[in-house]
DRENTORKOL-3810 file (N, C-alpha, C; in nm, 4 decimals):
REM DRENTORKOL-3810
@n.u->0.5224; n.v->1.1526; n.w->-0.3315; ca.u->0.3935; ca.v->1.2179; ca.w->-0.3116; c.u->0.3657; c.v->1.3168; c.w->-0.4244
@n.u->0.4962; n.v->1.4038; n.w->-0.4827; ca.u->0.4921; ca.v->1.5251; ca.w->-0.5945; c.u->0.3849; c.v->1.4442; c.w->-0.6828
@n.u->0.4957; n.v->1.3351; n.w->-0.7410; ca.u->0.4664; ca.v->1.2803; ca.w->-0.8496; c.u->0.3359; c.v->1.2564; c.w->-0.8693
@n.u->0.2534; n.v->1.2008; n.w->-0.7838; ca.u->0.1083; ca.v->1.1716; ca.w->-0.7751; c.u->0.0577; c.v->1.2775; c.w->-0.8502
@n.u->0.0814; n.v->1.4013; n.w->-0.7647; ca.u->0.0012; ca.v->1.5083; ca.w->-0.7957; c.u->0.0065; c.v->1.5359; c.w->-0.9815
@n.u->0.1183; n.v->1.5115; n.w->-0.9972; ca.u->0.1949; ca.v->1.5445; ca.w->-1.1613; c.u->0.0665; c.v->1.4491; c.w->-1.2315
@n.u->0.0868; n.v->1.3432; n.w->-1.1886; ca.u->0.0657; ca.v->1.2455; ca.w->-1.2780; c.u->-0.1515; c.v->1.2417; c.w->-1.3130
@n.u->-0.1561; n.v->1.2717; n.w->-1.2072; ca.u->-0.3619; ca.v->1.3205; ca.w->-1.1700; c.u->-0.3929; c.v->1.3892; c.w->-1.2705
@n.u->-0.3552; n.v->1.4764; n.w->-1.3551; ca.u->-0.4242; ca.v->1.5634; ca.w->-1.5020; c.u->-0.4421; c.v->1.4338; c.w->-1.6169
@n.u->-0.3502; n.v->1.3618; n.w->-1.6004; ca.u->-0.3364; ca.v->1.2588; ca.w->-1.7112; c.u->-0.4935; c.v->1.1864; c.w->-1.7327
@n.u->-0.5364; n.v->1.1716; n.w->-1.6058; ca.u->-0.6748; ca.v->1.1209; ca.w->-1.5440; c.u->-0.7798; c.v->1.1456; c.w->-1.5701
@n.u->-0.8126; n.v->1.2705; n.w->-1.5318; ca.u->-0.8884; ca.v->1.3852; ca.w->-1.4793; c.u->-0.9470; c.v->1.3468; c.w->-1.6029
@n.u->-0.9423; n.v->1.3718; n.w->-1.7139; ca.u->-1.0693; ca.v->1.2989; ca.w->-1.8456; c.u->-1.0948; c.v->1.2283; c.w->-1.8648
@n.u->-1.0357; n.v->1.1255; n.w->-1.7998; ca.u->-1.0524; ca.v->0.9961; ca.w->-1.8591; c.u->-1.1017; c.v->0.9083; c.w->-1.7620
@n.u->-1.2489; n.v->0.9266; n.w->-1.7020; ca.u->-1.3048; ca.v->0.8341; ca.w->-1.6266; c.u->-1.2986; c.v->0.6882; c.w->-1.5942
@n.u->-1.3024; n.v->0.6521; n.w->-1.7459; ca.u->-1.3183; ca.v->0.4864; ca.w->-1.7430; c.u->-1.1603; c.v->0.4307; c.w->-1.6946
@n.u->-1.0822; n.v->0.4952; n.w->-1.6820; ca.u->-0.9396; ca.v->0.5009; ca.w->-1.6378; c.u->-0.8871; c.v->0.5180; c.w->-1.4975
@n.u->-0.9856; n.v->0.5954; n.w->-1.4372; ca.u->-0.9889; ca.v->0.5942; ca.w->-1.3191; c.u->-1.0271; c.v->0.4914; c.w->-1.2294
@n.u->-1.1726; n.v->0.4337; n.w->-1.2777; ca.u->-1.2153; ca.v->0.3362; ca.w->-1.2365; c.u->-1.1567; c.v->0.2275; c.w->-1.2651
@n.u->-1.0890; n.v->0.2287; n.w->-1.3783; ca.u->-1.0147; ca.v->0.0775; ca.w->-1.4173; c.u->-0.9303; c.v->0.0817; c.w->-1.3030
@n.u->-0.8099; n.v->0.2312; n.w->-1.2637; ca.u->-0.7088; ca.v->0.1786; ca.w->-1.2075; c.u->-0.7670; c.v->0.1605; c.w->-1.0535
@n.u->-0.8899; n.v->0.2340; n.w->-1.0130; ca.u->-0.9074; ca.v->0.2009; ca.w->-0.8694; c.u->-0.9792; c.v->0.0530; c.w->-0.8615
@n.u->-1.0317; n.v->0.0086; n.w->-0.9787; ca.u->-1.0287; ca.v->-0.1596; ca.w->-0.9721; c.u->-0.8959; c.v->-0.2392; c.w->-0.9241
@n.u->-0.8030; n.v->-0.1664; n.w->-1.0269; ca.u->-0.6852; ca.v->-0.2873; ca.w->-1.0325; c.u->-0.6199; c.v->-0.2634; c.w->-0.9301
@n.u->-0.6248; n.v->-0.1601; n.w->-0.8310; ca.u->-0.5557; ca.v->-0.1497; ca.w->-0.6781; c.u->-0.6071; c.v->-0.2272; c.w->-0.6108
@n.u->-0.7396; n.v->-0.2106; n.w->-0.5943; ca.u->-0.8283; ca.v->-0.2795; ca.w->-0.4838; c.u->-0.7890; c.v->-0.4496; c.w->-0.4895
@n.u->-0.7706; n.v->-0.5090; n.w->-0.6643; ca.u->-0.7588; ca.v->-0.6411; ca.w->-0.6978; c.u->-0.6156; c.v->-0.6978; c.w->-0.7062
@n.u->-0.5474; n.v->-0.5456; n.w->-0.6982; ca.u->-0.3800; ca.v->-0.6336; ca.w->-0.6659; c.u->-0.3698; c.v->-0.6550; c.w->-0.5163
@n.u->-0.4596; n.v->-0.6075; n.w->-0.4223; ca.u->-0.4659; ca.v->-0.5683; ca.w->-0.2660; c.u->-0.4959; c.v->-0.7057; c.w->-0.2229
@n.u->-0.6122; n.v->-0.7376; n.w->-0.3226; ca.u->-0.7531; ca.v->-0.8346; ca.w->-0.2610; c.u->-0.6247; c.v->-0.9976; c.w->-0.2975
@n.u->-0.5460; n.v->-0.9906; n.w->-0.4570; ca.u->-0.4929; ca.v->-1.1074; ca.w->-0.5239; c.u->-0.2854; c.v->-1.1563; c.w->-0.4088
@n.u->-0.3034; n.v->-1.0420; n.w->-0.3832; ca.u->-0.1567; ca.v->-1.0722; ca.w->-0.3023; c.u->-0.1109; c.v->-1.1588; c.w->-0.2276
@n.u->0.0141; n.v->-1.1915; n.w->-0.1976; ca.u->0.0233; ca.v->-1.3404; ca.w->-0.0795; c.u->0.0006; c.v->-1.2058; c.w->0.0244
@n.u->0.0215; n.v->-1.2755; n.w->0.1519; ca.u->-0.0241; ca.v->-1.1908; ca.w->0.2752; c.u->0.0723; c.v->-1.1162; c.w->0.3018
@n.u->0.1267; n.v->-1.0270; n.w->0.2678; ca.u->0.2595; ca.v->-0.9707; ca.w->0.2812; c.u->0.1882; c.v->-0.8186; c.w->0.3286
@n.u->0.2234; n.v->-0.8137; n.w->0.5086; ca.u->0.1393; ca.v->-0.7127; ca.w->0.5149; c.u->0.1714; c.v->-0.5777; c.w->0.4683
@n.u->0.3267; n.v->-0.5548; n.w->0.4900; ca.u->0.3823; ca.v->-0.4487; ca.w->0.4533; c.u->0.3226; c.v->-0.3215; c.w->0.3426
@n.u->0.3547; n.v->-0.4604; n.w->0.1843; ca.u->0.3054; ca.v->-0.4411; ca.w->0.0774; c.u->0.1598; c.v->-0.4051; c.w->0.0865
@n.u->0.0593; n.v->-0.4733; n.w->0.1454; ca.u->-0.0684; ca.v->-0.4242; ca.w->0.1145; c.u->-0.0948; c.v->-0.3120; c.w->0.2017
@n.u->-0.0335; n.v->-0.2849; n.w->0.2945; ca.u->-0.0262; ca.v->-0.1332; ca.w->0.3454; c.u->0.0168; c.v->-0.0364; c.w->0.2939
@n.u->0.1099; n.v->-0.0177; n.w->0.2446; ca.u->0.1908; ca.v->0.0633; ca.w->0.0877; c.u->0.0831; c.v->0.0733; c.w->-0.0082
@n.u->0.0356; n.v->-0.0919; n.w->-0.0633; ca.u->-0.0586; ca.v->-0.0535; ca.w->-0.1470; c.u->-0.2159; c.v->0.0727; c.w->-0.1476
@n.u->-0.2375; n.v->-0.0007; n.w->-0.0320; ca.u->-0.3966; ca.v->0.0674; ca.w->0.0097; c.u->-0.3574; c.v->0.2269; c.w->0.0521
@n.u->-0.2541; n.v->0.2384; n.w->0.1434; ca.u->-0.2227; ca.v->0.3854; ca.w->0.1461; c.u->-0.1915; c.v->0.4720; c.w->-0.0097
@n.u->-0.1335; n.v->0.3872; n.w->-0.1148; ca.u->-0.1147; ca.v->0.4559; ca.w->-0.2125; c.u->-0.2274; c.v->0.4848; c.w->-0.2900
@n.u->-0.3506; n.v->0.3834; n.w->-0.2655; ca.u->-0.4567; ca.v->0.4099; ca.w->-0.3430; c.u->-0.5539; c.v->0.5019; c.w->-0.3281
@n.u->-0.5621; n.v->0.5073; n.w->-0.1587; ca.u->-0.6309; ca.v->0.6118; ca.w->-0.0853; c.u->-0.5480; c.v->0.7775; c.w->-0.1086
@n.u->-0.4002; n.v->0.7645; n.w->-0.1576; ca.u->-0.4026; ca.v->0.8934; ca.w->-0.1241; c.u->-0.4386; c.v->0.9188; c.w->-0.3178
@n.u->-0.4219; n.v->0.8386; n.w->-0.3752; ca.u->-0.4510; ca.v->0.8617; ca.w->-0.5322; c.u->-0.6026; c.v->0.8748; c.w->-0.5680
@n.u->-0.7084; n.v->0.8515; n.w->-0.4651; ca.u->-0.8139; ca.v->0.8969; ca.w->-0.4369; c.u->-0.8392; c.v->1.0081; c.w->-0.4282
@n.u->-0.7798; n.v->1.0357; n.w->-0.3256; ca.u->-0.7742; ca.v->1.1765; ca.w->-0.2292; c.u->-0.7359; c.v->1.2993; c.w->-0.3328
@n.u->-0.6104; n.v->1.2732; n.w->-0.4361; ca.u->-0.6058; ca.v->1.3771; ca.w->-0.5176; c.u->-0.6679; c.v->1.3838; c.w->-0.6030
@n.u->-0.7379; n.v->1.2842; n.w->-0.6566; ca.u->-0.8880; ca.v->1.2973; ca.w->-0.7528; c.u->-0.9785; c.v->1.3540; c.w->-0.7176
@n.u->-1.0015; n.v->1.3465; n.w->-0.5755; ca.u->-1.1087; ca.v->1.4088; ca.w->-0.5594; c.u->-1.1315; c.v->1.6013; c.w->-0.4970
@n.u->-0.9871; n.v->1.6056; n.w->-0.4556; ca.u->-0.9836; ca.v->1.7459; ca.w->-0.4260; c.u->-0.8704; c.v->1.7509; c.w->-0.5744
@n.u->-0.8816; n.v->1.8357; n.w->-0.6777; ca.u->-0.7245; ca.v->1.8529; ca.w->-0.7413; c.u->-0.6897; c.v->1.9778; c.w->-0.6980
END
């Protein structure tokens, strides 16, 4: 969870980066075999990598 937070400044300028990576979550989510586990991990990780973008 730290790490997230660490890693969010890297971001924070770089818009088109943001959106790229909340593309490529949504499209590794959408491209996966059905493995529910994984796409629960996934989507929780994306939502909370949201979440610190949007409050930092």
């Amino acid at each position: 969870m730290s790490f997230l937070l660490h890693a969010t400044p890297l971001f924070v300028f770089n818009f088109h980066s943001l959106f790229f990576l909340n593309f490529l979550f949504s499209f590794m989510i959408k491209m996966m075999p059905n493995d529910a586990q994984l796409k629960t991990a996934l989507s929780s990780f994306s939502m909370v990598y949201d979440l610190s973008l949007t409050f930092p």
